[in-house]
C-alpha positions in Angstrom: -20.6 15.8 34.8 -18.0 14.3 32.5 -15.4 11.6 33.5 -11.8 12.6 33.5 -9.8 10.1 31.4 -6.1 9.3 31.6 -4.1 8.2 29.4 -2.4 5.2 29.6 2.1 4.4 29.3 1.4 2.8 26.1 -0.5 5.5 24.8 1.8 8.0 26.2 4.5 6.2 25.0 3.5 5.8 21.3 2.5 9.4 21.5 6.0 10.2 22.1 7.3 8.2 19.2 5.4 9.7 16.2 6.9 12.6 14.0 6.5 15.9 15.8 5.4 16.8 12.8 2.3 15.2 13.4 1.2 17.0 16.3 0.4 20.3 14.1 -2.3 21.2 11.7 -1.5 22.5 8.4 -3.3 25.0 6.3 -3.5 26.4 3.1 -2.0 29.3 2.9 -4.5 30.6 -0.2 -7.4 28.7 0.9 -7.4 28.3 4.2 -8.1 24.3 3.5 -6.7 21.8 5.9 -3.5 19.9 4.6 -3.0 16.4 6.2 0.4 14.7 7.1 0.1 11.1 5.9 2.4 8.2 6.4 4.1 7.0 3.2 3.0 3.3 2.9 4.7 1.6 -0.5 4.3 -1.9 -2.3 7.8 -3.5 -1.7 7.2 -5.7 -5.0 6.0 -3.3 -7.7 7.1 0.3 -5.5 3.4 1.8 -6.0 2.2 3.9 -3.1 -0.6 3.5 -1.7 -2.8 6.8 -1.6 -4.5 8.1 1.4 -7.8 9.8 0.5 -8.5 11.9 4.0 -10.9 15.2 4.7 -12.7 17.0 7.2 -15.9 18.4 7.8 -18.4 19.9 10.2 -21.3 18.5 11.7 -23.6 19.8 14.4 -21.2 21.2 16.2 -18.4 19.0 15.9 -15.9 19.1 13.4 -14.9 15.4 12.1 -11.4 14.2 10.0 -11.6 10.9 8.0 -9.3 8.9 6.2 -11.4 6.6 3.7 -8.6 4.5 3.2 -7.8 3.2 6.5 -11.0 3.5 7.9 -10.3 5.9 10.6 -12.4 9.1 11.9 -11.5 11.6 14.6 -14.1 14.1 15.9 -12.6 17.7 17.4 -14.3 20.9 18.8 -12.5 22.5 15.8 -11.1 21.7 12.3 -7.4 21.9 13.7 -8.0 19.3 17.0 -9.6 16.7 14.7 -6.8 16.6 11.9 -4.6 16.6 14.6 -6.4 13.6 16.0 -6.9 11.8 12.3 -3.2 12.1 11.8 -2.0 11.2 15.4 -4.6 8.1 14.3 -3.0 7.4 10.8 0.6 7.4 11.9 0.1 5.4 15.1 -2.4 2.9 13.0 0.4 2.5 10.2 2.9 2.0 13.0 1.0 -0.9 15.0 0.3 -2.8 11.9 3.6 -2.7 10.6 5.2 -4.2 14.0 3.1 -7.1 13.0 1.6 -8.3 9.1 0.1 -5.7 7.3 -1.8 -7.8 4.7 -5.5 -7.0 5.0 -5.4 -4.4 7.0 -3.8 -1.7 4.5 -5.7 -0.5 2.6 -8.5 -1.1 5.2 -11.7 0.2 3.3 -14.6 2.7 5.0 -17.8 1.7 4.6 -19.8 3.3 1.3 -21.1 6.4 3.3 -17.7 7.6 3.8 -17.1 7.1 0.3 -20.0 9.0 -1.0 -19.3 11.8 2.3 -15.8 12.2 0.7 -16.4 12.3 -3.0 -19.3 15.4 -2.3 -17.3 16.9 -0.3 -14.2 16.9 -3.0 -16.8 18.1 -5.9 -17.9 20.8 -3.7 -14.7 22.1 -2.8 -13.6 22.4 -6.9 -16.7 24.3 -7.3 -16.5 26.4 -4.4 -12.9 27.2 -5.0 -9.8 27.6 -6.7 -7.8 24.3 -6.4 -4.2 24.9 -5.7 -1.5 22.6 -7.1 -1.3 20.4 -3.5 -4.5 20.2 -3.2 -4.7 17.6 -6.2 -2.1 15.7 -4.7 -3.2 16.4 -1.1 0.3 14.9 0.0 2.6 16.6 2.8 4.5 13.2 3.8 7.0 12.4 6.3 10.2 10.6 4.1 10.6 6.6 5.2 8.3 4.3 3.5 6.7 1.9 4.9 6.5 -1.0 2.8 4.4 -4.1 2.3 3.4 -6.5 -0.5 0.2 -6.4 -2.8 1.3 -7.9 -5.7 
């Protein structure tokens, strides 16, 4: 038998302070492709943003989201619960960082494997189908930059 965890206040409570927003999963509405929410997270110095490179994908019979850029993966029983989770992650991640310094830990690299997992699964994507304009971007953002120094 499974264990029943709870969740914590302090998960609870950060839970609470996220963007609604971030609690739904977003699809395309000619492809059916999952559109992620990503925090805005923007070089105070120069004003470049910093990109966040996510997708999902099934395996065995999970269904996985992963953002290569901050190193974060959530696992769901569908495509929608994982995306959900991965976002939930990204938000709260960029939050907690933020309250503190942020140098090093944004961009937080995934290891190779994730790289080479995203980049096939982009390439098959284009050849399997039609690209639509917000794909190429693959941006739905929440306004209010957070902002930290690369330069």
């Amino acid at each position: 038998m499974g264990s029943i965890v709870s969740k914590t206040p302090v998960e609870e409570t950060k839970k609470k302070s996220l963007p609604p927003e971030v609690h739904e999963a977003r699809t395309c509405k000619g492809c059916g492709s999952p559109m992620f929410l990503k925090p805005v997270i923007q070089c105070r110095e120069c004003g470049a943003t910093v990109p966040l490179r996510c997708f999902s994908y099934k395996q065995g019979s999970g269904f996985y989201a992963e953002c290569i850029d901050l190193n974060l993966l959530s696992r769901g029983n569908t495509r929608e619960e994982a995306v959900v989770r991965l976002q939930e992650q990204m938000f709260s991640y960029v939050a907690t960082v933020f309250e503190g310094s942020p140098e090093g830990l944004i961009p937080r690299r995934a290891p190779i494997s994730s790289f080479i997992r995203y980049y096939l699964t982009v390439i098959r994507d284009r050849l399997l189908r039609h690209r639509h304009p917000h794909h190429s971007s693959g941006q739905l953002q929440i306004p209010g930059a957070k902002t930290f120094s690369h330069c």
